[in-house]
Steps between C-alpha positions, in 0.01 A plus 500: 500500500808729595628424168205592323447788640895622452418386139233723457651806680737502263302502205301738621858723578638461189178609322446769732876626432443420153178734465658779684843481264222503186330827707775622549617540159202588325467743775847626354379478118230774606757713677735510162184499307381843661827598532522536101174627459553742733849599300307489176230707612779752681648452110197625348396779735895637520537477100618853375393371138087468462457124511174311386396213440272385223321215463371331143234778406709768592354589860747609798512201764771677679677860541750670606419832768757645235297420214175623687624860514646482183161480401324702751259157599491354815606141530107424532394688186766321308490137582265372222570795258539408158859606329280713285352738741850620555692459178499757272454300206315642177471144411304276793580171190898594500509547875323093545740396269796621669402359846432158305839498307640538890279225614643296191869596576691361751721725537595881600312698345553917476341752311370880507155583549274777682294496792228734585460585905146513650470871420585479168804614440728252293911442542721258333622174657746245432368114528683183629341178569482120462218269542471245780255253669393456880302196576470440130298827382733731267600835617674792383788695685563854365682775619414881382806768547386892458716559204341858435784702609745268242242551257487894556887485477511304201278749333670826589788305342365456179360860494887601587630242197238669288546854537883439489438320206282782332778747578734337356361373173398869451860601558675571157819408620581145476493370893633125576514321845780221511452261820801397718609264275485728216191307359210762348246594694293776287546738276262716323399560165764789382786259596359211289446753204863589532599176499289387165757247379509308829137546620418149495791406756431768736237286699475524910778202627753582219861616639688811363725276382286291291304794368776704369720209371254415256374828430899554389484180285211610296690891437317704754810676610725687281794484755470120511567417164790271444572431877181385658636308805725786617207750449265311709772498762578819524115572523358268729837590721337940483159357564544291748739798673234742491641783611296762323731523221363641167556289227431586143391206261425517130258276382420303148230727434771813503342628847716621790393407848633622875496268746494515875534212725449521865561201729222572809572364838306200449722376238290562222612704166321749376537607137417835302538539136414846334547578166742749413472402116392927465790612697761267329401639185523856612870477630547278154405811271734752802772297422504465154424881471775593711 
């Protein structure tokens, strides 16, 4: 009877301690388990960019407090929403297909788009995202960054590119920009009618070098004639000092040109050509009368 009893007690231990190791650990699983959803939920709420997450038709699961006042919604107003109520999409078909073709991807995705806030008022955003499932239902992750200010800069760039550009091409002298490594960078239109016999090579990316080399092999400089490869020397060695040195050059066409090359402290070159064609012909005619 002793026996039996010890025999029992023990099962009834080892279970017990059994149970309570099983408890134990799935009491540990929960811990971890909150644990991360209390860091991913920390995640979302912290998240500078404006996180949301969509599910199949397009609605907002999930969202950031960062993406709620980008939009002006509270988190309330926007779980539910449809991308559409806050996309500023002239095209509701285009918008669909893009969130599909993310759906379809499985990978990062980025792209530009605009979102409008609650009041109205509309910025641009940069996109990043990938698709993903929990518990086997297919979710969206994307992440909206305020680009407006990049945008804003961007623009006031092109406007300065523009107007410099206008300027320029309305300049009659013949402007050129050279890069660090003496590769073309623009010129305007007076320079390339100077240059008529070489027009074609005088193309953004093309070095001095290259540009006058073959504009000496096809006769474009009188001075060149006969000795190309010392020419070219001695001229890319002036251009490349530019030191504000005025140069005369006579071209095929019989026209006289003044150059000035300046080297500014970014490294670039920057050329002027003016035609003094007039004034050669002038002190010509002195000469000859004296």
């Amino acid at each position: 009877l002793i026996d039996i009893i010890l025999s029992i007690y023990s099962t009834l231990s080892t279970n017990t301690l059994r149970l309570m190791r099983e408890l134990a650990e799935h009491r540990q699983d929960e811990i971890a388990l909150k644990n991360e959803s209390d860091t991913n939920h920390a995640f979302l709420r912290c998240a500078s960019d404006g996180i949301h997450i969509l599910n199949l038709e397009g609605n907002i699961v999930e969202a950031s407090d960062s993406f709620c006042a980008m939009l002006g919604y509270s988190r309330a107003e926007l779980i539910g929403m449809n991308v559409r109520c806050w996309d500023h999409a002239a095209d509701n078909a285009e918008l669909t297909q893009i969130v599909q073709n993310q759906f379809n991807h499985p990978t990062r995705s980025q792209f530009e788009r605009r979102h409008r806030r609650k009041d109205g008022s509309v910025f641009d955003v940069e996109i990043s995202g990938y698709p993903f499932e929990i518990n086997g239902q297919p979710l969206l992750f994307n992440a909206s960054r305020d680009i407006s200010e990049r945008k804003q800069t961007e623009l006031a760039a092109k406007k300065a590119h523009a107007l410099i550009q206008e300027a320029v091409s309305n300049v009659a002298l013949g402007f050129t920009i050279y890069d660090e490594q003496d590769r073309l960078v623009a010129c305007n239109e007076a320079y390339l009618n100077f240059y008529h016999t070489s027009r074609d090579l005088i193309v953004p990316g093309a070095t001095f070098e290259e540009i006058v080399r073959k504009g000496a092999e096809r006769g474009q400089y009188a001075a060149a004639i006969g000795h190309i490869d010392e020419w070219v020397r001695e001229r890319v060695s002036k251009h490349q000092a530019a030191d504000g040195t005025l140069l005369e050059q006579l071209l095929d066409d019989g026209r006289w040109l003044m150059i000035i090359e300046h080297r500014t402290p970014s490294g670039f070159i920057v050329g002027n050509r003016i035609d003094i064609t007039e004034r050669k012909r002038v002190e010509a005619e002195l000469e000859q009368h004296q």
